[in-house]
C-alpha positions as CSV (number, residue, x, y, z in Angstrom):
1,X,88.1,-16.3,179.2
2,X,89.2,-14.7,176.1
3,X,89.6,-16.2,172.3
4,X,91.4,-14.5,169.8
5,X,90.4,-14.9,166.2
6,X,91.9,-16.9,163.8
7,X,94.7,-14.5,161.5
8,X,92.6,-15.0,158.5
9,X,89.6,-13.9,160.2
10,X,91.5,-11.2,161.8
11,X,92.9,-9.6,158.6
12,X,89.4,-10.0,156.7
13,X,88.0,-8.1,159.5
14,X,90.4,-5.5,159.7
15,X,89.8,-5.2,155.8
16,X,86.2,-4.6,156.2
17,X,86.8,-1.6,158.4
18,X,89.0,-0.2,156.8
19,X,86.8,-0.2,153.6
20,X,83.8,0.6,155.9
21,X,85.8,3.8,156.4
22,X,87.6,4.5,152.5
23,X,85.5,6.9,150.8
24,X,86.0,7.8,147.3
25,X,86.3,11.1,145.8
26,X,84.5,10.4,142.5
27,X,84.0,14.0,141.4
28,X,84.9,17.4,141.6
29,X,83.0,18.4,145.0
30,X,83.7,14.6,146.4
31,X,80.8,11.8,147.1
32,X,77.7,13.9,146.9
33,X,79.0,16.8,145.1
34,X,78.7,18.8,148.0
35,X,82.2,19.0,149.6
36,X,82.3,16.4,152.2
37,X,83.4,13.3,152.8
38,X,82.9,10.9,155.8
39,X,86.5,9.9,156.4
40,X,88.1,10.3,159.8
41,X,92.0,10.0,160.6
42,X,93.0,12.8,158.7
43,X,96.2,14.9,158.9
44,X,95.6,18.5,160.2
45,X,99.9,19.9,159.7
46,X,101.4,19.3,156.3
47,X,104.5,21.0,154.7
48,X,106.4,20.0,151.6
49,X,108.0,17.1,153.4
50,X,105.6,16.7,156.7
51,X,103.2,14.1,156.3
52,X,103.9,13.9,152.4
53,X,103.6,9.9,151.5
54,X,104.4,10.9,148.0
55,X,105.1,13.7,145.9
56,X,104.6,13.1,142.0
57,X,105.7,15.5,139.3
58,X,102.5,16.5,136.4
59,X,103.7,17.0,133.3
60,X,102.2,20.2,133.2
61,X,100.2,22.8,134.9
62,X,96.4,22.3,135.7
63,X,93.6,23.4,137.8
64,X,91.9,20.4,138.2
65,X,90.8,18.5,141.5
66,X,92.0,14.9,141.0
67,X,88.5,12.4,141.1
68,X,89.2,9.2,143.1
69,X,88.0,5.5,143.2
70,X,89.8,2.6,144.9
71,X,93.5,2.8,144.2
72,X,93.1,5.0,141.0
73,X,93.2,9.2,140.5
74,X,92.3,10.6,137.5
75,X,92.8,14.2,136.7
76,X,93.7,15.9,133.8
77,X,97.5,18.4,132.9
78,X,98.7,20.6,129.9
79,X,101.6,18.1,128.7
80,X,103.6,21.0,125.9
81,X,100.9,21.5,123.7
82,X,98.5,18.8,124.5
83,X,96.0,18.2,127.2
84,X,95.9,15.1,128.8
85,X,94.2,13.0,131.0
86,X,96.2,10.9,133.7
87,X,95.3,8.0,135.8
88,X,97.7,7.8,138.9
89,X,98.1,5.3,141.2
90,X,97.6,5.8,145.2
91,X,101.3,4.5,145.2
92,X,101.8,8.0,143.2
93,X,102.9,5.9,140.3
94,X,101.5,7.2,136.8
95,X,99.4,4.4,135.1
96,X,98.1,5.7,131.8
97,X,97.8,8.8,130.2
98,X,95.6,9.9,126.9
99,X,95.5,13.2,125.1
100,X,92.3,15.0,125.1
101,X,93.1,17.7,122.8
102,X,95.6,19.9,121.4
103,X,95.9,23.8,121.6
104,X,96.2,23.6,125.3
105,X,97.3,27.3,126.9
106,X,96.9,29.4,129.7
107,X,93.6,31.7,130.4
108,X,92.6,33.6,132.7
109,X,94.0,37.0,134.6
110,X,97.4,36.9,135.1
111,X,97.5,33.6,134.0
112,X,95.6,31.9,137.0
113,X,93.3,29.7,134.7
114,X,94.5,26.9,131.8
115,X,92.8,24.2,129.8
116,X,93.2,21.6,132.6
117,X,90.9,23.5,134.8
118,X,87.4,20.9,134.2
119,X,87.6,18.2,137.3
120,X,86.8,14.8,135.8
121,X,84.5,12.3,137.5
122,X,84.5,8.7,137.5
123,X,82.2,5.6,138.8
124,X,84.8,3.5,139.0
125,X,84.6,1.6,135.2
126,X,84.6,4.6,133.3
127,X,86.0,8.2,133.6
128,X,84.9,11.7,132.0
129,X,87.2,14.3,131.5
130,X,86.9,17.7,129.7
131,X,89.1,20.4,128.3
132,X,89.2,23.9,127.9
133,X,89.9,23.2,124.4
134,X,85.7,22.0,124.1
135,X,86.7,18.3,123.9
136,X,84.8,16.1,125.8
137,X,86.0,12.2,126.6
138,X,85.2,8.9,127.9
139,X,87.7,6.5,128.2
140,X,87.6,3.2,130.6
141,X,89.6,3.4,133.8
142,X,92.2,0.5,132.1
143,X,92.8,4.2,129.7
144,X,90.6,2.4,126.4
145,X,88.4,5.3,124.7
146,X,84.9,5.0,124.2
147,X,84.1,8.6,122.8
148,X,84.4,11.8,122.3
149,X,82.8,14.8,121.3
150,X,83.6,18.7,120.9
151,X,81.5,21.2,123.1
152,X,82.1,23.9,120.4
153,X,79.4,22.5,118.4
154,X,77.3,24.5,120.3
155,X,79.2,27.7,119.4
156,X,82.2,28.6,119.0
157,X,83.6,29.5,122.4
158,X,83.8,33.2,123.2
159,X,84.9,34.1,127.0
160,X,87.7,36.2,128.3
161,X,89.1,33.9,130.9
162,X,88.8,30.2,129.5
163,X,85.9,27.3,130.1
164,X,86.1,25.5,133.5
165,X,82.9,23.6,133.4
166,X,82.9,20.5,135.2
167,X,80.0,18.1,133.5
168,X,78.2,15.7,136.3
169,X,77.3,12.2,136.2
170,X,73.7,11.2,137.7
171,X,73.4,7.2,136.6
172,X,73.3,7.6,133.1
173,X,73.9,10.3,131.9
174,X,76.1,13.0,131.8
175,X,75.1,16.9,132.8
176,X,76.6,20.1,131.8
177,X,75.8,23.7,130.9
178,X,77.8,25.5,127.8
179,X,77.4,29.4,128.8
180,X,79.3,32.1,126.7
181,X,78.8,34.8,124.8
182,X,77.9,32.7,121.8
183,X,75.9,29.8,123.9
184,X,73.9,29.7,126.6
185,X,73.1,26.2,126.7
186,X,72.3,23.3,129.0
187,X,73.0,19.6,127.9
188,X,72.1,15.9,128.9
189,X,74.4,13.3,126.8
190,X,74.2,9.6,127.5
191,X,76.9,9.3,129.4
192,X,77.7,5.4,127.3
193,X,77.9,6.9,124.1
194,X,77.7,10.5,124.1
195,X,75.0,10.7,122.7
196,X,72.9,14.3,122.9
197,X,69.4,13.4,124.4
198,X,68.8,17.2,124.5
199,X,70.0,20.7,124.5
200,X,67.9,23.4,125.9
201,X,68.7,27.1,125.8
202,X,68.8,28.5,128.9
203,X,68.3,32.6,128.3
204,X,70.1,34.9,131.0
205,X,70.2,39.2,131.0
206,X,73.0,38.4,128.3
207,X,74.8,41.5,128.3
208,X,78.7,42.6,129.0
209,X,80.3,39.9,131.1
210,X,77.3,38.2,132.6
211,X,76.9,35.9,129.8
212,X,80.5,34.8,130.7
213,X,80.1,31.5,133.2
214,X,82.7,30.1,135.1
215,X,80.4,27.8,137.5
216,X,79.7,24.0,136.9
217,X,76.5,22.5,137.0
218,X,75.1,20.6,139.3
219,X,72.0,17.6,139.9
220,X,69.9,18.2,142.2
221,X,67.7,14.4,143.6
222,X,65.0,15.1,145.8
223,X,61.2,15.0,145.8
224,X,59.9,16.0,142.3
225,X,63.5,16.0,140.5
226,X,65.8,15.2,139.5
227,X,66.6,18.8,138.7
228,X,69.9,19.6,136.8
229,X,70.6,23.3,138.4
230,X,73.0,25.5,136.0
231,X,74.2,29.0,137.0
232,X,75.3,31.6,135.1
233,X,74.4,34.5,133.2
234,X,73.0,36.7,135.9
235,X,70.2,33.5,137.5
236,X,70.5,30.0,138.9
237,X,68.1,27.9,137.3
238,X,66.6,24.2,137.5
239,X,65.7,22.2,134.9
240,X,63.8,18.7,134.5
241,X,66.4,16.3,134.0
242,X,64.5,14.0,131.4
243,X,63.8,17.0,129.2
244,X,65.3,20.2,130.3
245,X,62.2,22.3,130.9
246,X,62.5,25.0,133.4
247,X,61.1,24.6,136.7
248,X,62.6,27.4,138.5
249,X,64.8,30.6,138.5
250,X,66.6,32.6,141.1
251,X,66.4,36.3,140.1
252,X,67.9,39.4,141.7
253,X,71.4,38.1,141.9
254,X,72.6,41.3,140.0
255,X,70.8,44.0,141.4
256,X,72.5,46.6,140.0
257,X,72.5,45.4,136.1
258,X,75.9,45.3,136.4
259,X,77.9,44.7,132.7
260,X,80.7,43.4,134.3
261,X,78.8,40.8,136.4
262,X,79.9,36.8,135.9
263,X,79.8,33.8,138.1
264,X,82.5,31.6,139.2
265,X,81.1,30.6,142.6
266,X,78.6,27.2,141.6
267,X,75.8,26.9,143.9
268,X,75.9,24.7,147.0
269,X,72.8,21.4,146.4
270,X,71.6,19.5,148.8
271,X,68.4,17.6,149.4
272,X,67.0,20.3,151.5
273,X,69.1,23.4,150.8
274,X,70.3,25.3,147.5
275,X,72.7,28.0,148.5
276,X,73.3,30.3,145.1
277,X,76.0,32.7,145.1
278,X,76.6,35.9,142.8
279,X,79.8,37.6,142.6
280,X,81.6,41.1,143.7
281,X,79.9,41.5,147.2
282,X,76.6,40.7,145.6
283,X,73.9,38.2,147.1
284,X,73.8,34.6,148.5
285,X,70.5,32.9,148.2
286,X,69.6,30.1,150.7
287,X,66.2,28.3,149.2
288,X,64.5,25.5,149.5
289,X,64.0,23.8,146.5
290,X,61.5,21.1,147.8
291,X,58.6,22.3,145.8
292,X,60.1,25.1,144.5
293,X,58.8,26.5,141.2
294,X,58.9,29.7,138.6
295,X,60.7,32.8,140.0
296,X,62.6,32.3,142.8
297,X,62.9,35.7,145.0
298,X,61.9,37.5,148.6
299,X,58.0,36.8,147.5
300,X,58.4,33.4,146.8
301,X,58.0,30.7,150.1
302,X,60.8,28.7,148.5
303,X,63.5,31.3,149.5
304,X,64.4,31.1,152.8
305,X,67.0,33.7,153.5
306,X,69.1,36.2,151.2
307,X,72.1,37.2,152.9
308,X,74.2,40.5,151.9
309,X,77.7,38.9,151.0
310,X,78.5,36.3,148.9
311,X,81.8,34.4,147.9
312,X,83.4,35.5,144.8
313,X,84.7,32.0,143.5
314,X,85.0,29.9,146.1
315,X,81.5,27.2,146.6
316,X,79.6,27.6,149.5
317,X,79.8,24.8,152.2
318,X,77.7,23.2,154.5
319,X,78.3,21.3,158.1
320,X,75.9,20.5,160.3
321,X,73.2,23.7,160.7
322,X,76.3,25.9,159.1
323,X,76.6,26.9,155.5
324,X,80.2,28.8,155.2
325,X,81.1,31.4,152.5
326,X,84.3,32.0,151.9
327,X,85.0,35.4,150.4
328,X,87.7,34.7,147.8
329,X,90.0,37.6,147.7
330,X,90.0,38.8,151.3
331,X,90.6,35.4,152.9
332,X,86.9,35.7,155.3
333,X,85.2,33.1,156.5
334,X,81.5,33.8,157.1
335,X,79.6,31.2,158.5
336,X,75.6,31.9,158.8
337,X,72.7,29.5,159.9
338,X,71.8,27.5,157.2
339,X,67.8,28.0,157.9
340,X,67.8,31.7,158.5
341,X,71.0,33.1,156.9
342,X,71.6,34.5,160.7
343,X,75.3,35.5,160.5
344,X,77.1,33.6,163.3
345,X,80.8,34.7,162.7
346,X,83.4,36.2,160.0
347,X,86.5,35.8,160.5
348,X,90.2,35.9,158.9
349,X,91.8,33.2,157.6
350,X,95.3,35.0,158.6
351,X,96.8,34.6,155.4
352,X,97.6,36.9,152.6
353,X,96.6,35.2,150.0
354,X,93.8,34.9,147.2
355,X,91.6,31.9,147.3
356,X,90.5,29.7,144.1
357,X,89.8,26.0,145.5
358,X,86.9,24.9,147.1
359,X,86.6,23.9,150.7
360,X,86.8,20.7,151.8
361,X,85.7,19.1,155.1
362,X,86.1,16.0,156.9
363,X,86.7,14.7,160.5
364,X,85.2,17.7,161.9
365,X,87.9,19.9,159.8
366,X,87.2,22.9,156.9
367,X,90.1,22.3,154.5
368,X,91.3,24.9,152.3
369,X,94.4,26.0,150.2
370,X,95.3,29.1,149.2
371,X,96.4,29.9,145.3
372,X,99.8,30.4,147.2
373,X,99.8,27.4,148.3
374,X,99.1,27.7,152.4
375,X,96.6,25.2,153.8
376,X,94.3,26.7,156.6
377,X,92.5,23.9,158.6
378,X,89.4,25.8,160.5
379,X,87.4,23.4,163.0
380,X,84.1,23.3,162.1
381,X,81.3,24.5,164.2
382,X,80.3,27.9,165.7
383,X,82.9,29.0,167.3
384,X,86.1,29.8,164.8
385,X,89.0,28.5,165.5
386,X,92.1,27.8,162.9
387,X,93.5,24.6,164.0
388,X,96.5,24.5,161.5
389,X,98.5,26.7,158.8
390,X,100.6,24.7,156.1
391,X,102.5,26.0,153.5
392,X,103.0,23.7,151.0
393,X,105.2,26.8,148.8
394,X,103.4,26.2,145.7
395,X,100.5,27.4,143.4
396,X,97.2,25.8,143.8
397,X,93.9,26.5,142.0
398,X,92.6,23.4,142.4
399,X,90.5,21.9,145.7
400,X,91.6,19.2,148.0
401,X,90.1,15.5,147.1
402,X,89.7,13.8,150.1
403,X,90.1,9.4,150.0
404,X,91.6,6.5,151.7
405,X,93.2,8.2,154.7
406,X,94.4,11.7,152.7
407,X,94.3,14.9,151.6
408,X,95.4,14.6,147.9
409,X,96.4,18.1,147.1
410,X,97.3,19.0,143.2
411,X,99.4,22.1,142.6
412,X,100.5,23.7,139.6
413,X,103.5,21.3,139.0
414,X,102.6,18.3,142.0
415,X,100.2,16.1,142.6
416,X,100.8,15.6,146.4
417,X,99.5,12.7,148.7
418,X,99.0,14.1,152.5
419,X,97.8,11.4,155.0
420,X,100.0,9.2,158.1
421,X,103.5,7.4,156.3
């Protein structure tokens, strides 16, 4: 004999699933920082009208990867002159927006870069948004601020394509590393009040480019850390998280000495794997940092592998036993064992297009967009296989954010929501 559940019960358990299954996209590189996310369901083939549940005009250009929590996005837009940070709802209905800063232009070569390239991150009362500008904010998710600061305090910024660091939250406090020509800093605020709780310099080779840094940092919370990892300046380095001291330092990531040497690529962290990339064909460093300590090259048990091509400015990514580099201007996919550095496969993307966003994966799906806007959806796993090209025919720097059902995909002038009507 069957009995059917009451409606209530019914809908409260259909509720429950479906929040068993939403997953927030609280920061740049989504739950973990690392670039996955555990929802299922998603959409493979998009276009600008194909699986599009909304389309919402920015007031501006950005670079930014929208953060997500609940029914909210945050990201931040040059709006004329200003830089802003919006909250939009998952209708696509704007909310709030507050200025972060005036001054806001375009950087970068050819103009691929802007002010609204920092990702914010959220934790669902409070949201953290910086701008190229050097200000720094807190505001609640209802839009009220609680501070700011200016990041320029450290040194006036001097860089030729414009600052792009995203800062990280890890409980209370908030992460990030200030690397220019006239700074070469890493910096723990309280992330309440804003706060400094220290500010350690953080030394690199320091000459041409190099000092130049593009990456984000990142936290690292495993045995013995938590260890705030920043990269840049020609070394990846950790650093104690209560006080900043050193623990360790990849070297050999500019073999060459190379003036014109700067990294975009940030480093892929895990509990039990730190990939670093370099830049321009240079190295990628698989290590693990469990135990790791003082200089970090082929002599040292902590590195496990040190393969001979690295992505340019797209993060590395990890499935399963898989870590994938994506070279950024050639549009190949590598993928190599993530214990040995074995190469398993590289492959074209088939596109002919240069790559800025991160990849994004979920479902058993790679997701990536192109700066020209086409989507490639690779299955993951070790054999290659591109499931899906989309063309969504506009510029994108950003990476996908990945929540409640969909893709949310910002381009230069959309924000777009990708998931089933």
């Amino acid at each position: 004999m069957t009995r059917c559940l009451p409606l209530a019960a019914l809908t409260l358990v259909l509720m429950l699933v479906a929040a068993a299954r939403a997953d927030n996209w609280p920061q740049w590189r989504g739950p973990k920082n690392d670039g996955r996310s555990a929802e299922t369901g998603l959409p493979t083939e998009w276009d600008q009208t194909k699986n599009v549940v909304w389309k919402l005009k920015l007031p501006g250009r950005g670079a930014s990867t929208p953060a997500v929590w609940g029914d909210r996005l945050f990201l931040t837009s040059l709006d004329g002159d200003s830089i802003v940070l919006l909250c939009v709802g998952t209708d696509g209905k704007e909310r709030w927006r507050q200025k972060l800063g005036s001054g806001g232009k375009v950087t970068g070569r050819g103009g691929e870069g802007d002010d609204a390239s920092a990702s914010p991150g959220t934790d669902g009362k409070h949201v953290w948004a910086a701008a190229g500008t050097g200000a720094l904010a807190c505001y609640t998710v209802d839009g009220e601020k609680v501070w700011e600061a200016d990041l320029q305090k450290y040194g006036k910024f001097r860089i030729q394509f414009g600052i792009h660091w995203t800062p990280v939250l890890y409980k209370d406090r908030l992460y990030l590393q200030v690397m220019h020509r006239a700074a070469q800093k890493v910096v723990a605020l309280d992330a309440l009040t804003g706060k400094e709780l220290w500010a350690v310099d953080r030394p690199g080779y320091g000459k041409g480019e190099s000092p130049d840094t593009y990456a984000s940092a990142f936290v690292w919370d495993g045995p013995g850390g938590p260890l705030v990892i920043a990269h840049g300046n020609d070394y990846c380095t950790a650093h104690k998280a209560d006080t900043g001291e050193e623990v360790w330092r990849v070297a050999g990531l500019n073999p060459s000495s190379n003036g014109a040497w700067r990294f975009v690529s940030s480093p892929l962290v895990t509990p039990e794997l730190i990939v670093v990339p370099s830049c321009k064909d240079g190295p990628a460093v698989g290590l693990n940092p469990v135990g790791a300590k003082g200089q970090i090259d082929p002599d040292n048990p902590a590195e496990l592998w040190r393969f001979k091509t690295t992505p340019d400015v797209v993060s590395p990514l990890l499935v399963g036993d898989l870590v994938y580099l994506l070279h950024s201007d050639r549009g190949e996919l590598t993928a190599v064992e993530a214990k040995t550095g074995r190469e398993v496969y590289r492959k074209s993307l088939g596109t002919k297009q240069i790559y800025r966003g991160n990849m994004a994966y979920a479902d058993g799906k790679i997701y990536v967009v192109g700066r020209e806007g086409v989507g490639v959806v690779i299955r993951a796993g070790p054999g290659f296989k591109v499931l899906a090209t989309n063309d969504l025919k506009e510029v994108v720097y950003s990476s996908p954010a990945i929540s409640n059902g969909r893709l949310y995909l910002r381009g230069r002038d959309h924000l777009y929501a990708i998931g089933a009507k």
